[in-house]
VOGU-3710 file (C-alpha; in Angstrom, 3 decimals, decimal comma):
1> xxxxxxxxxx> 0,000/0,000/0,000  1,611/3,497/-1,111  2,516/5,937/2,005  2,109/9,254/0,983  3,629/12,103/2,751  2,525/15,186/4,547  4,033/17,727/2,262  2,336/15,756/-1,003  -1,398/15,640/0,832  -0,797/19,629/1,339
11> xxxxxxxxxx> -0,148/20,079/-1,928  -2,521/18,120/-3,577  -5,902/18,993/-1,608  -5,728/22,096/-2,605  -5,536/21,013/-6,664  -8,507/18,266/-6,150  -10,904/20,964/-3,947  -10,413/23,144/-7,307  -11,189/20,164/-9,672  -13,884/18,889/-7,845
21> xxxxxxxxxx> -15,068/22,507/-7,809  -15,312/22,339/-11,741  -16,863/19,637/-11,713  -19,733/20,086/-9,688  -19,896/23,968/-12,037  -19,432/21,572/-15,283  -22,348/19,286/-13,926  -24,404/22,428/-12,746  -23,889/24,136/-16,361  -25,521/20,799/-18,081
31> xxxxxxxxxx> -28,191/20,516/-15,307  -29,074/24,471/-16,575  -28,849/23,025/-19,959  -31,082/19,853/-19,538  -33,825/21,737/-17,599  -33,310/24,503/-20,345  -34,621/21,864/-22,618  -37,501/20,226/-20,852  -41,141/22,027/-21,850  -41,677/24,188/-19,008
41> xxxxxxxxxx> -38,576/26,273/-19,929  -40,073/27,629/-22,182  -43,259/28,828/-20,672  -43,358/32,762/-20,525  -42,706/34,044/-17,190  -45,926/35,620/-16,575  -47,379/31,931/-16,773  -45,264/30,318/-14,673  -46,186/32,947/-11,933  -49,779/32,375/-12,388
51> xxxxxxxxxx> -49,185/28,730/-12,118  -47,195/29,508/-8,992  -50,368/31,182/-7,797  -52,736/28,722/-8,154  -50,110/25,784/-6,220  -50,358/28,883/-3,077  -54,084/28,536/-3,126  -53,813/24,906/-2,564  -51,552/25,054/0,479  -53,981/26,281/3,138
61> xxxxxxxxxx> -56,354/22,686/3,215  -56,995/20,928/6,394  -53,394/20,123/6,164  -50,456/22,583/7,517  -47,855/22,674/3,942  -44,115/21,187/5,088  -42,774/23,122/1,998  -44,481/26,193/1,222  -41,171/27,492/-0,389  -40,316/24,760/-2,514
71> xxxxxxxxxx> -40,647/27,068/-5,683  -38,134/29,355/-4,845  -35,774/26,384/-4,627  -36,107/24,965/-7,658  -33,994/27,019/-9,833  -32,668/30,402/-10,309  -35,458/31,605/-12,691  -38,359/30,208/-10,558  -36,673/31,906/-7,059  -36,590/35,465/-9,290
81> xxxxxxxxxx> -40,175/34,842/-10,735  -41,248/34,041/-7,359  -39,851/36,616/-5,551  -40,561/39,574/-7,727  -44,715/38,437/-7,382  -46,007/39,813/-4,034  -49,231/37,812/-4,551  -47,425/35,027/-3,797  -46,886/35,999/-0,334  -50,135/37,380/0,745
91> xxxxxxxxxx> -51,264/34,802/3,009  -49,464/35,042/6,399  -49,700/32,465/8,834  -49,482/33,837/12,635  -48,267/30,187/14,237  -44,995/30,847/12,481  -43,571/33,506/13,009  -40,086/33,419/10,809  -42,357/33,074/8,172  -45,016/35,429/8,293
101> xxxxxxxxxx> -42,578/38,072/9,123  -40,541/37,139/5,533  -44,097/36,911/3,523  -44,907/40,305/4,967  -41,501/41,445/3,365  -42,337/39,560/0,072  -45,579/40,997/-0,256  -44,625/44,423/-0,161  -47,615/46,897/-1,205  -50,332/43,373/-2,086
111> xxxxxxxxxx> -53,302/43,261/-0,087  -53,024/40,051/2,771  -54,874/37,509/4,741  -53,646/36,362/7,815  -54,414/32,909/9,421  -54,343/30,957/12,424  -55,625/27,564/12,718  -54,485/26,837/16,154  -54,717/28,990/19,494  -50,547/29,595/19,885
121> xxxxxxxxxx> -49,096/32,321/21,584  -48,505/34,822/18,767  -46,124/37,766/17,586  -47,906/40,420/15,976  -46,344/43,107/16,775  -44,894/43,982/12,831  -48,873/43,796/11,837  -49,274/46,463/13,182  -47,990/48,580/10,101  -49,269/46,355/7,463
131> xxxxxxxxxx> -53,114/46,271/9,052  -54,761/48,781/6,813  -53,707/46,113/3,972  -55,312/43,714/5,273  -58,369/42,340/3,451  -58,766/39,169/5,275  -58,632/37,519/8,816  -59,379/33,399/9,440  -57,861/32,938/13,146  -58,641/30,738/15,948
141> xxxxxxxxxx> -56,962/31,986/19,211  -56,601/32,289/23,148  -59,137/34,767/24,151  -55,967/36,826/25,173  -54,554/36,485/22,169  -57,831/38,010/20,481  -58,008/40,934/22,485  -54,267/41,957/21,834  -54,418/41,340/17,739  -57,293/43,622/17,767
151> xxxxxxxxxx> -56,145/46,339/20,144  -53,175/46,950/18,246  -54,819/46,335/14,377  -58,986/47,418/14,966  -58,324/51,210/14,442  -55,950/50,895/10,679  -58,529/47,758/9,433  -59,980/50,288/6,613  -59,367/47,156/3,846  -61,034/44,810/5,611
161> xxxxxxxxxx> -63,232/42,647/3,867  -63,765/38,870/5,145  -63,451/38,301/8,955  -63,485/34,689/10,712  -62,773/34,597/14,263  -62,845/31,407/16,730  -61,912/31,210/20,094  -60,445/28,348/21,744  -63,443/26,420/23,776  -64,037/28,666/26,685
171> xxxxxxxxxx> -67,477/29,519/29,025  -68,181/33,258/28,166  -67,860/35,122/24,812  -65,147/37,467/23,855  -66,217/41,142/23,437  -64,057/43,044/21,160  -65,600/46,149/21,380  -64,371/46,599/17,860  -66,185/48,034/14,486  -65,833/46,535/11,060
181> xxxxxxxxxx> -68,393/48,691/8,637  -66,397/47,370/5,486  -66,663/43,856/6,442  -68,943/41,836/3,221  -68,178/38,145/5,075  -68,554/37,615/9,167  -68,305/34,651/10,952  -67,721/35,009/14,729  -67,819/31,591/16,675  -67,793/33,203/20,299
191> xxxxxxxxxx> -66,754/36,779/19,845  -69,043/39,811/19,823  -68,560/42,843/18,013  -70,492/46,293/17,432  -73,322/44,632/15,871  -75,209/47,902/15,075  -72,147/48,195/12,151  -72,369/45,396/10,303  -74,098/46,546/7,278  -74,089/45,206/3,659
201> xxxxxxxxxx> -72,797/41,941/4,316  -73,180/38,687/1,983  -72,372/35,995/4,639  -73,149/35,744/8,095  -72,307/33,029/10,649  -72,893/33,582/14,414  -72,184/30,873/16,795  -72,030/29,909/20,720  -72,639/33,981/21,664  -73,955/34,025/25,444
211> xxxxxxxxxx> -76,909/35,846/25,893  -75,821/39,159/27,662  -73,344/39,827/24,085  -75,693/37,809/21,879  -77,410/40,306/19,028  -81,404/41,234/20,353  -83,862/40,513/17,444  -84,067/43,597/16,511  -80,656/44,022/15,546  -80,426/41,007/13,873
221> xxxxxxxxxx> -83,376/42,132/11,537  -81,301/45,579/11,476  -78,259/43,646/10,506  -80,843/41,536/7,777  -82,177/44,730/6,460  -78,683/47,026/6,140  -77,659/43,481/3,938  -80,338/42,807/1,133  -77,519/41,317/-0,763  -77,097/38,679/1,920
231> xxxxxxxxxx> -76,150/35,140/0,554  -75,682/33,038/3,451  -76,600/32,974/7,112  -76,020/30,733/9,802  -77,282/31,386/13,338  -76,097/28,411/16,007  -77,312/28,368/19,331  -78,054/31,880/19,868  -80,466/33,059/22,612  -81,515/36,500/22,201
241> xxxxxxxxxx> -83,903/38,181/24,584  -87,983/37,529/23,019  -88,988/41,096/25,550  -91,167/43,395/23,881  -90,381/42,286/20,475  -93,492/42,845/17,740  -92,167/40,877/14,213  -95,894/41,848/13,267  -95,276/45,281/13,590  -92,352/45,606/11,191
251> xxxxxxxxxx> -92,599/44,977/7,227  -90,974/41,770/5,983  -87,898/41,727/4,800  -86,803/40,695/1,958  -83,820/38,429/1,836  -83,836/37,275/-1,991  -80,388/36,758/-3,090  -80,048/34,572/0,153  -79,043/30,385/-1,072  -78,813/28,822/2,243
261> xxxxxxxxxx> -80,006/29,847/5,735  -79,277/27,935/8,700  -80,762/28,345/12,216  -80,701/26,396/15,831  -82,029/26,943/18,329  -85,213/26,987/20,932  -88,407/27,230/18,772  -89,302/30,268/20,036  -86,498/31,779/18,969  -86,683/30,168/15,838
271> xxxxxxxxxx> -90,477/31,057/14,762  -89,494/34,651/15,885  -86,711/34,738/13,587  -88,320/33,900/10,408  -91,795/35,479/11,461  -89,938/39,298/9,900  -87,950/38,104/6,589  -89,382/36,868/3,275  -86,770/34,621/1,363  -86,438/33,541/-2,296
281> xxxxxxxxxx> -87,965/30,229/-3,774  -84,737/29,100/-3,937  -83,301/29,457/-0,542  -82,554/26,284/1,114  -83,398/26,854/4,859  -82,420/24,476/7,577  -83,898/24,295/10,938  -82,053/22,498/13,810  -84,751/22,329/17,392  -86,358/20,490/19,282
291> xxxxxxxxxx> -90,415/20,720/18,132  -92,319/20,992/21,004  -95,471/21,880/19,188  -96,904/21,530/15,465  -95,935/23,307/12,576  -98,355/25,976/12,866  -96,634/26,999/16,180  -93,302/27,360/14,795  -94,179/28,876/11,136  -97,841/30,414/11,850
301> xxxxxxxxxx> -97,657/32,057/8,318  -96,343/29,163/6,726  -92,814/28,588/5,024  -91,014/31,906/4,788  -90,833/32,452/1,184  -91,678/35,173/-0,953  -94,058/32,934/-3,083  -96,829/30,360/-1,131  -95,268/27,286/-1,825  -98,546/26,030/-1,095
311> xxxxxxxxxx> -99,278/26,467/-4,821  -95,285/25,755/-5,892  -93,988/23,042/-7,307  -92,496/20,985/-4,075  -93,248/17,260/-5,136  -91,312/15,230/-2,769  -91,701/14,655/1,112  -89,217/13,069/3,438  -90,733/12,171/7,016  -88,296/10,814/10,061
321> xxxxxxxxxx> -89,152/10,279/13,179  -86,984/13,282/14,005  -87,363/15,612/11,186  -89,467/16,189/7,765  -87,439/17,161/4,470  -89,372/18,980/1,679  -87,145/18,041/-1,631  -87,102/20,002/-4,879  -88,710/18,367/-8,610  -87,220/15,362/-10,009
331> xxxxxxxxxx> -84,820/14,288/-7,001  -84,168/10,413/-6,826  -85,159/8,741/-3,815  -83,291/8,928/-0,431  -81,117/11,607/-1,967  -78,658/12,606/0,789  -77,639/15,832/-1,620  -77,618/18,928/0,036  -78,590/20,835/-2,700  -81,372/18,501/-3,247
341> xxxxxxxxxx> -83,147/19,709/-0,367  -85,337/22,916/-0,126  -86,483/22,646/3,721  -85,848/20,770/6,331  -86,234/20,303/9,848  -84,331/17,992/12,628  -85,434/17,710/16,116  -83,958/16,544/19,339  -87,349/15,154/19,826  -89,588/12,744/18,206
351> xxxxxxxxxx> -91,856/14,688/15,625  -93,907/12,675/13,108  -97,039/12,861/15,202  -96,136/16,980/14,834  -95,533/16,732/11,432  -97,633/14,501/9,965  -100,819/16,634/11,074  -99,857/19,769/10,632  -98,289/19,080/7,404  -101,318/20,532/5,369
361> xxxxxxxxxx> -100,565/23,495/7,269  -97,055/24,125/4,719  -98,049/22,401/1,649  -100,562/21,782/-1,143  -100,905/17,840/-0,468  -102,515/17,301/-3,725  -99,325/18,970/-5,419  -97,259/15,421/-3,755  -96,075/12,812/-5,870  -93,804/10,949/-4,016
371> xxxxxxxxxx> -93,536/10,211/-0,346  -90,597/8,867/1,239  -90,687/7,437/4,898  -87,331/6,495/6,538  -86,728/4,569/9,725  -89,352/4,139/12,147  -91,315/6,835/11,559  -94,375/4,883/11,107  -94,358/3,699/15,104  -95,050/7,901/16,088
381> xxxxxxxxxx> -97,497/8,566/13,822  -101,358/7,350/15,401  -103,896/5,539/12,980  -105,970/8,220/12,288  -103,497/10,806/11,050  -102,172/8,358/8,618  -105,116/7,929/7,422  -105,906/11,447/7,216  -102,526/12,154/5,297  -103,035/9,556/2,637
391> xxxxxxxxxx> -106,395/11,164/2,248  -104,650/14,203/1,003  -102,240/12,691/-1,162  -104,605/12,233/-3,900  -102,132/12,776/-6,393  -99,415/10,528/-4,742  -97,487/8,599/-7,181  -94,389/7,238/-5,720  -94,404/5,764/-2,029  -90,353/5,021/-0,633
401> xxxxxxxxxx> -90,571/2,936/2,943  -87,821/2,288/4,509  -87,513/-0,160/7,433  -90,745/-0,196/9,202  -93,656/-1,500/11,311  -95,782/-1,939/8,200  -99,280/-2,954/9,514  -100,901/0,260/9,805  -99,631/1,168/6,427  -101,338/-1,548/4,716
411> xxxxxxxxxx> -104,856/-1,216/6,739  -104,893/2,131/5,595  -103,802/1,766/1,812  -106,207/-1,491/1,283  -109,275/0,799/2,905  -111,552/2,584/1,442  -111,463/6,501/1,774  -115,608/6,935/2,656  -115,637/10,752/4,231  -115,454/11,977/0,446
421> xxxxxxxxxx> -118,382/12,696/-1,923  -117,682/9,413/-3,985  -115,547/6,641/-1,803  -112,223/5,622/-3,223  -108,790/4,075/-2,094  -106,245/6,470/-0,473  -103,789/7,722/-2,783  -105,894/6,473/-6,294  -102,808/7,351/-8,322  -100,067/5,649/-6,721
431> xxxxxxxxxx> -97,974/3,160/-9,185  -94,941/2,844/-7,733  -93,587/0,712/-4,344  -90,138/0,842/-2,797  -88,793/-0,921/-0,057  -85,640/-0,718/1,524  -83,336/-0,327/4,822  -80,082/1,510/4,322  -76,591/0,071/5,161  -78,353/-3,595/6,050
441> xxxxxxxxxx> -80,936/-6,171/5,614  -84,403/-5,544/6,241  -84,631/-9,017/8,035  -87,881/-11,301/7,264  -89,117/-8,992/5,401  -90,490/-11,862/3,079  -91,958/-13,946/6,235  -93,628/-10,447/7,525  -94,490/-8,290/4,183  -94,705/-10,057/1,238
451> xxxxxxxxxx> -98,293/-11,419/1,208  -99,325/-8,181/2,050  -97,728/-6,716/-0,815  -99,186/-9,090/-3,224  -102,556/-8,729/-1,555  -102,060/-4,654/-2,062  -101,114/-5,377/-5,435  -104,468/-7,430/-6,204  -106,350/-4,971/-4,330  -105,510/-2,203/-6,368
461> xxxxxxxxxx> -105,865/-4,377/-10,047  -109,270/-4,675/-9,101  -109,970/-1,099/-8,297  -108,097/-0,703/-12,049  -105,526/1,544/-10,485  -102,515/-1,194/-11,143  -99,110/-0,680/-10,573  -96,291/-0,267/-12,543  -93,491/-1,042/-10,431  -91,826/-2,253/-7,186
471> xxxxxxxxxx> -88,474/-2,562/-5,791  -87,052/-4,441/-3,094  -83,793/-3,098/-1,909  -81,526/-5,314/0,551  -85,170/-6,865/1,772  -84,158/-10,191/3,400  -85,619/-13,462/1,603  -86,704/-11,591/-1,873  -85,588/-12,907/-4,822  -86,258/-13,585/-8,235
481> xxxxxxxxxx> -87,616/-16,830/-7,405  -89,709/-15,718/-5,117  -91,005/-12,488/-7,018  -92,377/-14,866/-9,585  -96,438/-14,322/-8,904  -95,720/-10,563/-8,215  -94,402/-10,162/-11,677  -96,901/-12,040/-13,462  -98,854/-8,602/-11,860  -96,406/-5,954/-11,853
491> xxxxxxxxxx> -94,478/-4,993/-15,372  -91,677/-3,885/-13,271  -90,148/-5,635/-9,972  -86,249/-4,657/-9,165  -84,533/-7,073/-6,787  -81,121/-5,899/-4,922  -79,504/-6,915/-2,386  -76,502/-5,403/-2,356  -75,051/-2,323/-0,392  -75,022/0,603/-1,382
501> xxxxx> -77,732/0,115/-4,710  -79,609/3,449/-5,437  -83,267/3,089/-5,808  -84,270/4,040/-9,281  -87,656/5,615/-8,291
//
């Protein structure tokens, strides 16, 4: 093995440090050269920087971003295209602090958004000059930690434009004291503001507010009024005071551009709320409560919109045991789709007794085609307002059950409707069964149901109202084998057992 001397390493480090230095420039210069080649060289720069823009707006998910820099390590060009756009840096983060201080250097003159998703101890203090650029704030934060942001930034927030503030879980509800008359989207989970200058707004979401800081009535229906261009409002769990308020004194207000409203709360609180605003036939409204009463309690002038749906073109019911659904034209059945539904309501308490009899109260029952009824909602509702509701649905084409107690169903379907001027069958028009229990099997449902279908199904071919179809979704002992006699009857009879299978009606 060759020794090698002191003298000769000392001599020659120095010679392979500057080879192996042009090397690594030689490999660098054909890297450029390579990369100069590949298609996204040669995109103009203004393209690449929009591209660049659209990869920031995907790195605020659910997900914190471990590399929210990676372009401007990529390559020379991409760092100077990069750092010469001050869009790019707009969004500051306020759990790091290293880095929101360098993206409010990057950003320069650009209007920003800060965010927060988690309730650290933060630095703000350099906000402080940049707040009248601000055109958004999304932060969840130590009540503390609230109060300072906004005593240094409220009085210079003249840009701001979308405001979302959470505080972490705590008993009472923050009181800023603060005024935000340029504000177009608020949503305040536990923080109060100057409510008598919110004005022109376009979303609204107010959540967990105690009552001493919670908005009155009154100035929510101020708030309502000062924003006719209002597209969304949410209003969770708040309990304003019901003193000396009149909603029949005041003119309705209109609320037309509004697509989804969503309240909670005690059904007082509720009925008062919608008994002063008039909303479009398009709005979907959602009602969280617990029904004490009927529906004439809660909506004594009936649904809230600007035209009587009595005489509109709702076609589909949905009744639960804890809720009703009204669904909009041509919806498949058991559609979970949010956009499918017009109105709803969900109760803490059992409602189909509620419901069923005062259903009359919100709709034109003749105008229903299709009824669904979903898990043991048959065992609230009494005899006699079953039979009462089928008496309405003279028009009734479609009838989805899901998995229930079916006796009374078929005592009142076989009988014979005798309070009217000429005696007929409840719903005369109906053609169409479906059966079905979600996510399992309706067990025995052959032992228990199936004669009684096929008796209904005889029944109605003598009357000359004969059906034209019934399904059987994941019903336990239905097959084609055992469909046989029913489809010598019926032109259609669908047979699934599987999960997860749609019902075509």
């Amino acid at each position: 093995m060759p020794k090698f001397r002191a003298v000769d390493i000392g001599y020659e480090n120095p010679l392979l440090r500057m080879e192996e230095a042009r090397v690594i420039a030689a490999l660098s210069s054909v890297k450029r050269k390579i990369s100069g080649h590949a298609p996204i060289a040669s995109l103009p720069p203004e393209l690449l920087e929009e591209i660049f823009h659209i990869c920031v707006s995907w790195l605020y998910g659910c997900l914190t971003p471990k590399h929210r820099l990676a372009y401007t390590q990529v390559c020379s060009s991409w760092r100077r295209i990069s750092l010469n756009s001050s869009r790019l840096w707009q969004r500051i983060d306020l759990c790091d602090s290293r880095l929101a201080d360098e993206f409010l250097l990057r950003s320069k003159q650009a209007p920003l958004s800060i965010v927060s998703a988690s309730p650290r101890n933060l630095t703000t203090d350099n906000l402080t000059m940049h707040a009248s650029r601000l055109r958004s704030i999304d932060v969840v934060l130590f009540p503390d930690a609230m109060v300072h942001l906004f005593s240094i930034m409220a009085p210079n927030l003249s840009s701001l434009a979308s405001l979302s503030l959470k505080v972490s879980p705590v008993l009472s509800t923050v009181d800023l004291d603060i005024s935000v008359p340029l504000v177009r989207r608020l949503f305040l989970d536990t923080v109060a503001i100057r409510w008598q200058d919110c004005q022109k707004l376009t979303h609204l979401s107010l959540r967990g507010i105690t009552p001493q800081l919670c908005p009155s009535l009154s100035q929510l229906y101020d708030m309502f009024k000062r924003s006719p261009l209002l597209e969304y409002v949410r209003l969770e769990n708040l309990m304003p005071s019901l003193e000396s308020f009149e909603a029949s004194s005041r003119p309705l207000i209109p609320l037309l551009h509004l697509k989804e409203m969503v309240i909670s709360g005690q059904q007082s609180i509720v009925s008062a709320l919608l008994s002063g605003i008039s909303l479009a036939t398009h709005t979907r409204l959602r009602l969280y409560l617990s029904l004490s009463e009927d529906l004439r309690s809660l909506l004594p002038r009936g649904l809230p919109y600007a035209t009587n749906h009595r005489s509109t073109s709702i076609s589909t019911v949905r009744l639960s045991l804890n809720g009703t659904h009204f669904l909009r034209p041509g919806v498949p059945a058991w559609s979970d789709d949010p956009d499918h539904t017009l109105f709803s309501i969900s109760s803490a308490l059992p409602v189909s007794t509620r419901v069923c009899s005062s259903l009359d109260h919100l709709l034109d029952l003749s105008r229903i085609i299709k009824l669904e009824l979903n898990t043991g909602v048959l065992q609230g509702i009494p005899m006699d307002d079953l039979r009462a509701l089928f008496a309405s649905l003279v028009n009734l084409e479609t009838l989805c059950t899901a998995f229930n107690d079916l006796e009374d169903l078929w005592v009142v379907l076989n009988a014979i409707d005798t309070e009217r001027a000429t005696s007929r069958l409840y719903a005369p028009r109906l053609v169409r069964l479906s059966f079905s229990k979600p996510a399992d099997l309706w067990w025995h449902f052959t032992d228990r149901w199936m004669s009684f279908v096929l008796s209904f199904v005889q029944a109605r071919l003598l009357h000359s109202v004969p059906l034209q179809g019934i399904e059987f979704l994941r019903c336990h002992g239905v097959s084609i084998e055992s469909t046989q006699e029913l489809r010598a009857l019926v032109p259609q009879v669908i047979v699934s057992d599987r999960i997860g299978t749609k019902s075509c009606f």
